[in-house]
N, C-alpha and C positions, 0 to 999 in steps of 0.2 A: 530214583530211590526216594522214599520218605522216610523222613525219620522221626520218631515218636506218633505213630500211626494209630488210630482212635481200636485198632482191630483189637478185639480185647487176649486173643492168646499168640498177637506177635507185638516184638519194641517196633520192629522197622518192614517196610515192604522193600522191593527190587523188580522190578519188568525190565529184562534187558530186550523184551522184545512185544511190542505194543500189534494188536489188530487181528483179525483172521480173515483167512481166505475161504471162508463157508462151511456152515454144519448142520443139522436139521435145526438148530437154535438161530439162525442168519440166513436170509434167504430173501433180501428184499425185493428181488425179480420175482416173487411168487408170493411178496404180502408177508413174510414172516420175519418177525423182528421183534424175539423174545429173550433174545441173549443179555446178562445183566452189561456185560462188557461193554458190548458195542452200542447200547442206549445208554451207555455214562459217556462213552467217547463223543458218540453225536451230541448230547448236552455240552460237552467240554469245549467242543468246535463250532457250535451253531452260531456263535460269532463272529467267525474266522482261524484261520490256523492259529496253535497254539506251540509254542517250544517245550518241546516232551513227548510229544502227544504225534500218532501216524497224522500221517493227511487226511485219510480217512481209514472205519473199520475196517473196510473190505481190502486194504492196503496193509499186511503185517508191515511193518519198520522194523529192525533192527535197530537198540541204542548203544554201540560200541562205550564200552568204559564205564556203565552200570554195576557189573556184578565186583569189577575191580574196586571201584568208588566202597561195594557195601562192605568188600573181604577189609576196608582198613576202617571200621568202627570197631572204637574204643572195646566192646566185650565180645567183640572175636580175635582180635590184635593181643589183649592182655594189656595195653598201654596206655 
């Protein structure tokens, strides 16, 4: 989850689930690698694994306890 996210018509983003397992936008067995997602993930990991972040695109991850983390900020809570 981020909070205070640069997106100009959201406060906060949420991925409770990071990566895809292919679409005509992903396709690197066949040269195609135009998806914005997965050329930000590769940027994010071209270092090495990151905490957050799948292992790689072509691997979705699941991040248990994400959507929970974003249900208790402050202007969905009232608190």
């Amino acid at each position: 989850m981020a909070r205070g996210t640069k997106i100009e018509w959201a406060d906060d983003t949420c991925n409770p689930e990071m990566g895809c397992d292919g679409c005509e936008l992903w396709d690197p067995k066949n040269g195609i690698k135009i998806c914005y997602a997965g050329l930000w993930i590769e940027r994010m990991l071209s270092k090495g694994p990151v905490e957050g972040y799948p292992p790689a695109f072509d691997q979705p991850t699941i991040f248990p306890g994400r959507v929970a983390e974003a249900a208790r900020a402050k202007d969905l809570t009232g608190t």
